[in-house]
C-alpha positions as CSV (number, residue, x, y, z in Angstrom):
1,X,35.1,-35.1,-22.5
2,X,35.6,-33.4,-18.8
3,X,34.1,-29.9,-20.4
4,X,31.1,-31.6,-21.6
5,X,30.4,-34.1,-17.8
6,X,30.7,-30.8,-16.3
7,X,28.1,-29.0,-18.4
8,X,26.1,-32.2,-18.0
9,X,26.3,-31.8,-14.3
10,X,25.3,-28.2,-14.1
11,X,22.6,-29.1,-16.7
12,X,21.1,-31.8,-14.4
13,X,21.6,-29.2,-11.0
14,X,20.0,-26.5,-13.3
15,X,16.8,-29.2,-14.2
16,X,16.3,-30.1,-10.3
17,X,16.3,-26.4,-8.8
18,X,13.8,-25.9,-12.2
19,X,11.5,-28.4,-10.9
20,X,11.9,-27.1,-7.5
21,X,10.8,-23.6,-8.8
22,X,8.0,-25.1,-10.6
23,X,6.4,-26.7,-7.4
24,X,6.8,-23.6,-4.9
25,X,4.7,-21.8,-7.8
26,X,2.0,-24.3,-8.0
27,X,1.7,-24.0,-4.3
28,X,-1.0,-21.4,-2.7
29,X,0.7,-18.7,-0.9
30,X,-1.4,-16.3,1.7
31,X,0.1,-12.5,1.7
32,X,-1.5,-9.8,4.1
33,X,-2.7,-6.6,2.5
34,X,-3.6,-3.7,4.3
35,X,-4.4,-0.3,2.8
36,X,-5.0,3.5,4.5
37,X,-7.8,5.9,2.5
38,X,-8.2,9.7,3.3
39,X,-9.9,10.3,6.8
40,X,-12.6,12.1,4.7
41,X,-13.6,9.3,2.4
42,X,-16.9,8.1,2.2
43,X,-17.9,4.8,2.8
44,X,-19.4,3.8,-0.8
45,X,-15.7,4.8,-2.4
46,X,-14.1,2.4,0.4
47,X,-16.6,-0.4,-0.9
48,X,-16.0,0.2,-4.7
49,X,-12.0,0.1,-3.8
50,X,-12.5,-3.4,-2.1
51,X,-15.2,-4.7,-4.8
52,X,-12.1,-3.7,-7.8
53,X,-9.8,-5.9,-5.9
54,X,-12.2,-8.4,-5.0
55,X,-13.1,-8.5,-8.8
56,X,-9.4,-8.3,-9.9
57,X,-8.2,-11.2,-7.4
58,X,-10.9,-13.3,-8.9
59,X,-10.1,-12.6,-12.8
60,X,-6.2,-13.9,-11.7
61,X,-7.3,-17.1,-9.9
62,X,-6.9,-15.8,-6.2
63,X,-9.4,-16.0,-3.7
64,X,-10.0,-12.9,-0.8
65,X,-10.4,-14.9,2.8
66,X,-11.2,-12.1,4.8
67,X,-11.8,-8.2,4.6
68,X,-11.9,-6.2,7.6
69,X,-12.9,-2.4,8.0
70,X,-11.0,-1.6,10.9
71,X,-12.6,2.4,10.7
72,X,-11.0,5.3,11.2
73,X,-7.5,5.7,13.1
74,X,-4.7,7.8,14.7
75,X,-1.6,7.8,12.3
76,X,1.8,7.0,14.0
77,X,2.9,10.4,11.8
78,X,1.6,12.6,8.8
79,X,1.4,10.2,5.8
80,X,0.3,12.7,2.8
81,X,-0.3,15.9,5.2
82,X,-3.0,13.6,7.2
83,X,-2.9,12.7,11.0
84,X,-5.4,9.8,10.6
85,X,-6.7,7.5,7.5
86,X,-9.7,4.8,7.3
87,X,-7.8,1.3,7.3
88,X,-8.8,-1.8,5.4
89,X,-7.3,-5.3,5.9
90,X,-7.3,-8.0,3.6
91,X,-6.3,-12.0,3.6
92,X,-5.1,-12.9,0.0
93,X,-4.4,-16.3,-1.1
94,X,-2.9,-17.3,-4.6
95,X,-0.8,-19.4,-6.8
96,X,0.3,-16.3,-8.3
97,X,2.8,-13.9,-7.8
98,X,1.5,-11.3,-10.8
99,X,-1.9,-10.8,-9.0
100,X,0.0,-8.8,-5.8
101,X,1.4,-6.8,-8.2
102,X,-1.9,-5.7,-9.9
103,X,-3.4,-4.9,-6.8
104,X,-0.7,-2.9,-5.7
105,X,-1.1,-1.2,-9.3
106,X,-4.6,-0.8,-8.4
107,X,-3.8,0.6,-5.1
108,X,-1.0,3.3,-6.2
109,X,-3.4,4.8,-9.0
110,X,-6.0,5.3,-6.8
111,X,-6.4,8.4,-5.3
112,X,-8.2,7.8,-1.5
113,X,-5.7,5.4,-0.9
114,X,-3.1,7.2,0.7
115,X,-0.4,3.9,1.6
116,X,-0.8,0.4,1.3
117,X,1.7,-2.7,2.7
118,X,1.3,-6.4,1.5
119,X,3.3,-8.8,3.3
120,X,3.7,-12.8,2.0
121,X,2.8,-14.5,5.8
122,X,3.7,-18.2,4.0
123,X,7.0,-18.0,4.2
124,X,7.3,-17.0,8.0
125,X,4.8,-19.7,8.8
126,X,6.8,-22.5,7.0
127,X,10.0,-20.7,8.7
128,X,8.3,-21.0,12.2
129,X,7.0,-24.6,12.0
130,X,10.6,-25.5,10.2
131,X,11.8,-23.7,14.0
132,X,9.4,-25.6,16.2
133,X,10.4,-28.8,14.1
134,X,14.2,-27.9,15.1
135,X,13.3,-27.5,19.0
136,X,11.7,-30.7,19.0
137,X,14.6,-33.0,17.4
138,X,17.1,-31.0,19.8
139,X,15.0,-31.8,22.6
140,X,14.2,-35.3,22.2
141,X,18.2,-36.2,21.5
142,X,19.2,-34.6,25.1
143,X,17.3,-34.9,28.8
144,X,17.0,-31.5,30.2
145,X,19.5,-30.3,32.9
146,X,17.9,-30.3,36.3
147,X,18.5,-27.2,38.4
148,X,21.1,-27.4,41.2
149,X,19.7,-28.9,44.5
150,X,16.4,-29.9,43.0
151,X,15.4,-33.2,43.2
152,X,15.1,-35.5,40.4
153,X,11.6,-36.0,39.1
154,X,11.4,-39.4,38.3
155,X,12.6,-40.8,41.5
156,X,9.9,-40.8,44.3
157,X,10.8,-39.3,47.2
158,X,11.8,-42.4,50.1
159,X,9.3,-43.3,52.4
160,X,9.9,-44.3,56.2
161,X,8.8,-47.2,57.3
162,X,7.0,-47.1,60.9
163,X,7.9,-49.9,62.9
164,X,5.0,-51.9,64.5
165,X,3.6,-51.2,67.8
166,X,4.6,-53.9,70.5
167,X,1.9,-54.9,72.3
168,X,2.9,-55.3,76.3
């Protein structure tokens, strides 16, 4: 009888952090991607790069938000005997997590594309309005110290009173 509460237990923990699962993957996350081509590439292979993941981001439900062409830059150090590559930035958002990996798929097989980063940007904004949330309760449950010597801010300062001119 105790084996089988305790199975029913883990069973009912096991259903909850399921259904937990289930709703962070029906939620839209945003991910940054930003890839580096040869120096030398030309501008039409650059656009038929972005169009294949533009196209491929579309066939798995996800939606592009913004493509920049930042150009040509400096390198911080020699990526694939290169000192500078043509950098392209992307916004991603999706409900799912298969479509990052096909574009990085898409990315590695290519042959201009000489490194590529994506980086989920969800999770550190719910991690820095969860933060801000934190700072808030703390602050409203204590007043703030004042500094030594300073005054106190809600107390006007006392004003004198001028006695009244006798008239003689």
């Amino acid at each position: 009888m105790m084996q089988g509460a305790k199975t029913w237990r883990q069973l009912k923990k096991f259903e909850k952090r399921e259904s937990k699962n289930m709703e962070a993957n029906t939620d839209e996350r945003v991910y940054d991607l930003i890839f580096i081509c040869r120096p030398a590439t030309p501008e039409e292979e650059v656009n038929k790069i972005v169009a294949t993941l533009e196209h491929s981001t579309g066939e798995h439900g996800g939606k592009i938000e913004k493509t920049e062409r930042w150009g040509t830059r400096r390198l911080a150090y020699r990526v694939a005997k290169h000192r500078e590559g043509f950098f392209v930035y992307m916004v991603v958002k999706s409900t799912q997590g298969d479509l990052i990996k096909e574009l990085e798929r898409r990315l590695k097989v290519s042959d201009p594309v000489i490194k590529y980063q994506t980086i989920r940007l969800d999770e550190e904004l719910k991690r820095q309005q969860k933060l801000g949330k934190h700072r808030e309760r703390r602050a409203s449950r204590r007043p703030r110290k004042q500094a030594p010597g300073a005054p106190a801010p809600s107390a006007p300062p006392p004003q004198q009173q001028v006695p009244a001119a006798t008239a003689e």
